[in-house]
C-alpha positions, 0 to 999 in steps of 0.5 A: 092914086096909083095901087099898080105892081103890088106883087104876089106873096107866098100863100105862107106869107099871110096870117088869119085874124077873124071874129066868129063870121069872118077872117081877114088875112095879113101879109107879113108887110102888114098889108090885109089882102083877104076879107069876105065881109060881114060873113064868111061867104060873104062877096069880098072887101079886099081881094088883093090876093087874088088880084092884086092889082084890082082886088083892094087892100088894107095896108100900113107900112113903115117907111123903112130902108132894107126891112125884115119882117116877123109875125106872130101870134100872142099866145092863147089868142087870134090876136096878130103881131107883125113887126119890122126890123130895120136900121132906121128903127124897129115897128109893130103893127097889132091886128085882131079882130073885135070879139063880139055877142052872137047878136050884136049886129053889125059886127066890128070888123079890124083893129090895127094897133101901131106902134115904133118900139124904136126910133121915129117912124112914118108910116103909110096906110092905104084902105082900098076897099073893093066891094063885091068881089072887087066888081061893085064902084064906091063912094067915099065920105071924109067927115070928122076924120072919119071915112065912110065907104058906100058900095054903089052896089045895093045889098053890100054892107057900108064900111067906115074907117076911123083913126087917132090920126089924120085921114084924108082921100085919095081918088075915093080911097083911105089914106094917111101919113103920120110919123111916131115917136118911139113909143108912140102909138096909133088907132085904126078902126074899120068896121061896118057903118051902122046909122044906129051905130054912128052917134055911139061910136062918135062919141067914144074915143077911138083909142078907148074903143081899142084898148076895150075892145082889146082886153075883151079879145084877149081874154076871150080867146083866153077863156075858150082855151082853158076849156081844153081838157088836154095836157098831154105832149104837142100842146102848142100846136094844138092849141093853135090848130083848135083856134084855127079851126075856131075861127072858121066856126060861124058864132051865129049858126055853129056851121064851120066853113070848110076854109075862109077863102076861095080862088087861091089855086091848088097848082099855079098856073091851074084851073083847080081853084074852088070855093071853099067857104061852105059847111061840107058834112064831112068836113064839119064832122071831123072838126067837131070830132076834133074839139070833142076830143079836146073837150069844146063841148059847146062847138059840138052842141051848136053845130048838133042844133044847127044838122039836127034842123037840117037832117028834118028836112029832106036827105041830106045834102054834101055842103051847105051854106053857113046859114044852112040853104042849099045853094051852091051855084058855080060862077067864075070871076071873069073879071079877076086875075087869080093868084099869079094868073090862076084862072079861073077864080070860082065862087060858089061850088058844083060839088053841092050837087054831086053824091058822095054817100061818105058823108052819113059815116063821118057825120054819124061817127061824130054823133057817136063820139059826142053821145059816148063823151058829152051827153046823151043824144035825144030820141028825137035826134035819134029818129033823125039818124034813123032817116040818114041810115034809111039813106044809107041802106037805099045808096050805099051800093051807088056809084058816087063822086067819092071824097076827093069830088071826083069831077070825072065819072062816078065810081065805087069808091072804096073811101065811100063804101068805108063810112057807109059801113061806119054809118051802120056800125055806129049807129047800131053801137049808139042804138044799143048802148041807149036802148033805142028801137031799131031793126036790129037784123036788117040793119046788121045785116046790111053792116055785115054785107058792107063790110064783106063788100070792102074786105073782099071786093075791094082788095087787089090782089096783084098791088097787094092792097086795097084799091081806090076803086073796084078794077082799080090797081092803084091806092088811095089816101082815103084808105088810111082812114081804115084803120082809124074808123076800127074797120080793120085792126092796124096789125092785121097782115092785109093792112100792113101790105096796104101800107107798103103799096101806100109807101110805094104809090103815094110817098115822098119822105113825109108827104102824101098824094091822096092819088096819082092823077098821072097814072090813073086820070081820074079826076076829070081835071088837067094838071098834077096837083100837089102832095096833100097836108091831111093825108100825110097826118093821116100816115102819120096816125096809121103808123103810130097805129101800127106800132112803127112810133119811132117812124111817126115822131120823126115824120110828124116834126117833119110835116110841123116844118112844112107849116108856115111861120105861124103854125098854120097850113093850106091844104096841098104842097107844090113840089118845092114845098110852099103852101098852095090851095085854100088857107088855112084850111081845116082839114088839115089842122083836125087831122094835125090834132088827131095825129098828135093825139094819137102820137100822145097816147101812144107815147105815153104807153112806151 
């Protein structure tokens, strides 16, 4: 059976079902091109995204003439319709993956409902699974209409493919043709082959597995929502963004991967294709900034229990696997394409070895928020923040690989000597509103040193801002957070002259570049890159900050019209305004939350 020409669709083409370990991504042709499995950084089962001739795919379409396609997501939920109008009839196909306990192992992977709503259908399903980042053979078992998948690769999980119609095989893949009456509907199931597992599942009817399973992830996905504490303006869209940034939370270790994917390139055609599927301090911090803001206090609580083990150790590292070991290697996939020919395709990532002393700030910020809004820290956590701020105090006057991972050489970045400052300041306010031990003058004193250090060595007289970098005369994203970490008030004459060199350097209507690399190579890495979707949310907070209201509405529904047709973003834009870089992507949907917030708050007091 031949799989050759598939095309490559538009990133924005695909949406993300996913259980707490994992996602899969669905193209809006039914067609599930995207799954680590059983976890997050787990090697790949279908790749087709990132190659899509030999990378393996999941896909069921309706044989009809002239199809339109729609995709959306059942409210309140992960739960994912995609359906196809034509003609001949209309059909929907239901994607969700299985919600499970933490402990239940090995974890369901994909459900696939089938329906023709109107009209008798066929339809044709292809389940080419292509193991290990599509590097590893298989064998192929058709017994009682049931498939099993072996990788020949040890190590690699088995995969077994069920359905309530007939399955056969097709030169070692999944295959089935079957036609619905209107009405009519079909199962598919594909999860991980369990022997423990095998008799249970035999004896229980596919159809009823699905419709439990079913029930039970609807009223999951439900449930966890209602713990949403918010009510204000642009609801919709930050439920959506909360279930986003959920579904990239590990249920078994409370990390939270940076995004689900790797490879999928941040310029087409272009060598920035990083691996993404790793818990960034950073990152992770925002996140949990984000749901104690909308009170899921729970995620905060198990990722404070998954740094805590973490931060007893040794210093802290810049990212970490979910599971929290350290290894990061780089590796390119020689044997992969890349999306549209983007070489090369990278797992693992290089970064996990640089300095980027920014990370103490947004990670002791978040304690702060989660000690002030939910509950008291312990003393124990306590001293463990006083091991990061020894960190601080040692390296914050170091030359680091900054936010944006420099691959060049090591500057001062301003962005870095921000959340260091920010790292000292909120630990002294947590220190105090508990009561802790703490030496109190050096610690203030190294605050206040800080401090001085950005206000007067990092502004530019000339550019009438501050800059990137010390000697630098150009602006970078990242200073937008000066605002929002209370370092300096949004009103103050040198802030709002730093938002006029921002507007002149870094603007285009809506859309923000986090630097100009063309006029300042600084980065280490050809190519432009595109305008990127956090920064611009960023802006969008900055100028409610500062009183400009009416400005940040009208900018915030533009940058909404950026998303895709599900609500969901990647984290740059091209120059045309598609989606490019990994998706969905979680920096991007906190700071979609806390400009929303933001805007809210603001608006409610007009």
């Amino acid at each position: 059976m031949q799989h050759q020409h598939r095309p490559y669709l538009p990133i924005a083409n695909y949406g993300i079902i996913g259980n707490l370990r994992t996602v899969a991504l669905v193209s809006m042709s039914g067609s599930i091109d995207f799954m680590s499995f059983p976890r997050f950084d787990s090697p790949t089962v279908f790749t087709a995204l990132l190659d899509a001739n030999r990378g393996g795919y999941f896909s069921i379409e309706p044989q009809m003439a002239e199809l339109q396609t729609k995709q959306l997501y059942l409210p309140g939920t992960a739960v994912l319709i995609t359906r196809f109008f034509s003609d001949d009839g209309i059909a929907e196909i239901t994607d969700y993956m299985p919600l499970t306990p933490h402990d239940e192992q090995p974890p369901a992977a994909i459900v696939r409902k089938v329906k023709a709503i109107r009209g008798k259908i066929t339809f044709k399903m292809h389940c080419v699974p292509r193991f290990n980042y599509a590097a590893a053979e298989h064998t192929s078992t058709l017994h009682n209409n049931e498939i099993v998948f072996t990788p020949v690769d040890n190590g690699h999980v088995e995969l077994r493919l069920m359905a309530d119609v007939n399955l056969e095989l097709k030169d070692n893949d999944g295959y089935a043709e079957f036609t619905l009456d209107e009405l009519q509907m079909a199962h598919v199931v594909l999860e991980a082959a369990d022997t423990n597992q095998q008799e249970t599942r035999k004896t229980a009817h596919v159809k009823d597995y699905v419709a439990g399973s079913y029930h039970k992830t609807v009223t999951g996905w439900r449930k966890w929502l209602s713990k949403c504490n918010y009510k204000g303006r642009y609801a919709e869209l930050i439920f959506r963004s909360a279930i986003t940034l959920k579904l990239m939370t590990s249920i078994e270790f409370g990390s939270v991967v940076a995004a689900p994917t790797f490879g999928i390139p941040e310029t087409l055609g272009g060598n920035r294709n990083w691996d993404y599927r790793f818990t960034w301090i950073r990152d992770a911090a925002f996140t949990m900034y984000a749901f104690l803001a909308l009170g899921f206090y729970e995620e905060a609580t198990q990722f404070m229990e998954w740094i805590s083990s973490l931060c007893r150790d040794t210093d802290l590292n810049l990212l970490y696997e979910i599971d929290g070991k350290k290894d990061g290697e780089e590796k390119e996939l020689d044997h992969l394409e890349g999306y549209k020919a983007s070489k090369p395709v990278r797992i693992g990532n290089a970064a996990a070895n640089q300095l980027q002393t920014d990370i103490y700030g947004e990670l002791i910020d978040t304690i702060y928020i989660y000690n002030k809004l939910h509950k008291p820290i312990t003393y124990e956590f306590w001293t463990l923040i006083e091991k990061q701020i020894s960190c601080v105090i040692r390296d914050w006057k170091l030359p680091d690989h900054g936010i944006w991972e420099i691959r060049g050489e090591k500057r001062e970045f301003l962005h870095s000597r921000l959340m260091c400052w920010v790292a000292m300041d909120r630990a002294i306010k947590i220190a105090e509103d508990r009561s802790f031990p703490y030496p109190q003058a050096e610690w203030q004193q190294v605050r206040d040193e800080i401090y001085k250090d950005i206000y007067l060595n990092f502004w530019n007289e000339e550019v009438q801002a501050w800059v990137q970098h010390k000697e630098s005369k150009h602006v970078d994203a990242s200073v937008l957070l000066m605002p929002l970490t209370h370092y300096i008030a949004p009103l103050e004459p040198r802030w709002l002259a730093t938002m006029t060199a921002i507007e002149k350097q870094l603007k285009l209507d809506v859309l923000i570049y986090r630097y100009r690399n063309n006029v300042e190579k600084i980065d280490g890495l050809e190519g432009e890159e595109g305008t990127f979707n956090m920064c611009s949310f960023w802006y969008i907070e900055a100028l409610a900050k500062s009183g400009r209201i009416e400005e940040a509405v009208e900018n915030f529904e533009k940058m909404i019209g950026y998303a895709n047709h599900l609500g969901l973003f990647s984290e740059e834009l091209s120059s045309k305004g598609e989606l490019l870089g990994n998706f969905p992507q979680a920096f991007t949907h906190l700071s979609l939350i806390s400009a929303a917030l933001e805007l809210n708050k603001q608006l409610e007091r007009l």
